[in-house]
C-alpha positions in Angstrom: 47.9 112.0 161.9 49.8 109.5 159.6 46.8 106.9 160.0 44.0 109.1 160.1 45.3 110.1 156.2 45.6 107.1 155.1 43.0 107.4 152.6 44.9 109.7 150.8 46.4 108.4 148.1 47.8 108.9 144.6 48.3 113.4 144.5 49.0 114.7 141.0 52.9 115.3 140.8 54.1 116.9 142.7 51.9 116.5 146.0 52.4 113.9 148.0 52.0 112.7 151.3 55.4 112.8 153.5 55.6 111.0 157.5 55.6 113.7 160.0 59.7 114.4 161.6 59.3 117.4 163.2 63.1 118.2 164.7 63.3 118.5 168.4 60.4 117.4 169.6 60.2 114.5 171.6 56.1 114.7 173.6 54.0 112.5 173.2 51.6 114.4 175.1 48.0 114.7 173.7 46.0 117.9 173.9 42.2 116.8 175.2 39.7 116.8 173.2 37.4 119.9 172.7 40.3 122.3 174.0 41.8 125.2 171.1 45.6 125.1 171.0 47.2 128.2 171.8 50.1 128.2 169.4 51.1 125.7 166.5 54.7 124.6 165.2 55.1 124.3 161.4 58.3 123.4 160.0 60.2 122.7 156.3 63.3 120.5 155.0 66.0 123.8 154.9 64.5 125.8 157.6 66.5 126.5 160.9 64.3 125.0 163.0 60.8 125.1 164.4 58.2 128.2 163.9 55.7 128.7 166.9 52.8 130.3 165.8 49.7 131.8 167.9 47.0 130.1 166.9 44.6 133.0 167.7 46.7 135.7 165.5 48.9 133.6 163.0 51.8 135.8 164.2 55.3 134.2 165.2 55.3 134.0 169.4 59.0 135.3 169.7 59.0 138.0 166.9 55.2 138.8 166.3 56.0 138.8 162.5 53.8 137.0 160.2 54.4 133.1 160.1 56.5 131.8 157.1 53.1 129.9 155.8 50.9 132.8 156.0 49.5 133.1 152.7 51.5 136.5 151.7 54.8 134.6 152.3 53.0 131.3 150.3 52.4 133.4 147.4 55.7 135.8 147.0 57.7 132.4 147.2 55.2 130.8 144.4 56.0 134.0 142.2 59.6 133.5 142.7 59.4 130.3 141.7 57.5 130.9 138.5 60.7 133.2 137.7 62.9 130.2 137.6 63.7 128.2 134.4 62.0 125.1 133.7 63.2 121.8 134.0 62.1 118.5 132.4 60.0 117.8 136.1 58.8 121.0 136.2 55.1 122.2 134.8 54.6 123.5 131.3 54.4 127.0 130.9 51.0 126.8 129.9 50.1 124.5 133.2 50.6 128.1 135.2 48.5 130.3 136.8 48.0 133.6 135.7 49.6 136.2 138.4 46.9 138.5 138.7 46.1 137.4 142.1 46.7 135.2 144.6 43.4 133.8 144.8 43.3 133.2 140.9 46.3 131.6 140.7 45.4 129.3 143.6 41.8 128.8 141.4 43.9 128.4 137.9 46.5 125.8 139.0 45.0 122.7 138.0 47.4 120.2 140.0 46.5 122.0 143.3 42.8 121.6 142.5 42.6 117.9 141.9 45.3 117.2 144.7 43.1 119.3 147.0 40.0 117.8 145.5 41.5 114.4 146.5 42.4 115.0 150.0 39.1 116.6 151.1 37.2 114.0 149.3 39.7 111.3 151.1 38.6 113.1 154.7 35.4 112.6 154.2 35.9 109.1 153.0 37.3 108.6 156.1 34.8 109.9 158.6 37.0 113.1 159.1 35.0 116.3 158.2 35.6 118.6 155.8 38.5 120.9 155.2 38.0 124.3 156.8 38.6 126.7 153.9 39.2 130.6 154.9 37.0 133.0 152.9 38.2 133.6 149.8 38.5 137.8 150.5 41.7 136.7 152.5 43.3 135.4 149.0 42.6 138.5 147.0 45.5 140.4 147.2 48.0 140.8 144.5 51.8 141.4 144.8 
């Protein structure tokens, strides 16, 4: 994965790019070509480990909650951090997104445009497709 997104290069604070260390795994193994994974693993720097996720319903495999990246858990963690007091790294008040929405916030944060605007155009710079993009009903929910 780390050479395949190579191309991508120079995110707007504060995206960047980060080598892949996912804890506990050790496999090599590859998964042939053409054949759907059943579950996925996500993981974050303060979590307690690994999240298995079924790939066909985006539920956790031991618990059947939703995953910690589905986009519900995404945006109450963005609100909370829109709560928090500024700091001289942090965004200007008026760089953020209105909280009517999920989806307008998502469409009214100008960093996370252009860095998403350079990574798919850095995909297909490099011969990898385009980003699949869910349909936009799914991010219009408020909190």
């Amino acid at each position: 994965m780390r050479r395949r997104l190579a191309t991508v290069k120079h995110l707007p604070f504060p995206y960047r790019r980060r080598p892949l260390s996912p804890p506990g795994l050790s496999s090599r193994e590859v998964r042939p070509a053409g054949k759907p994974a059943s579950v996925s693993l996500n993981w974050s720097c303060g979590d307690g480990g690994l999240e298995e996720v079924s790939s066909s319903t985006g539920r956790r495999t031991d618990s059947g909650t939703p995953s910690r990246l589905c986009s519900r858990s995404a945006f109450i963690r963005w609100l909370k951090l829109q709560q928090q007091p500024l700091s001289l790294n942090s965004p200007k008040h008026s760089d953020l997104p209105a909280l009517a929405s999920c989806s307008a916030s998502k469409m009214s944060a100008g960093r996370y445009q252009r860095a998403m605007q350079r990574f798919s155009s850095a995909l297909q710079a490099g011969g990898l497709g385009t980003w699949l993009r869910k349909p936009p009903a799914l991010h219009n929910f408020s909190m």
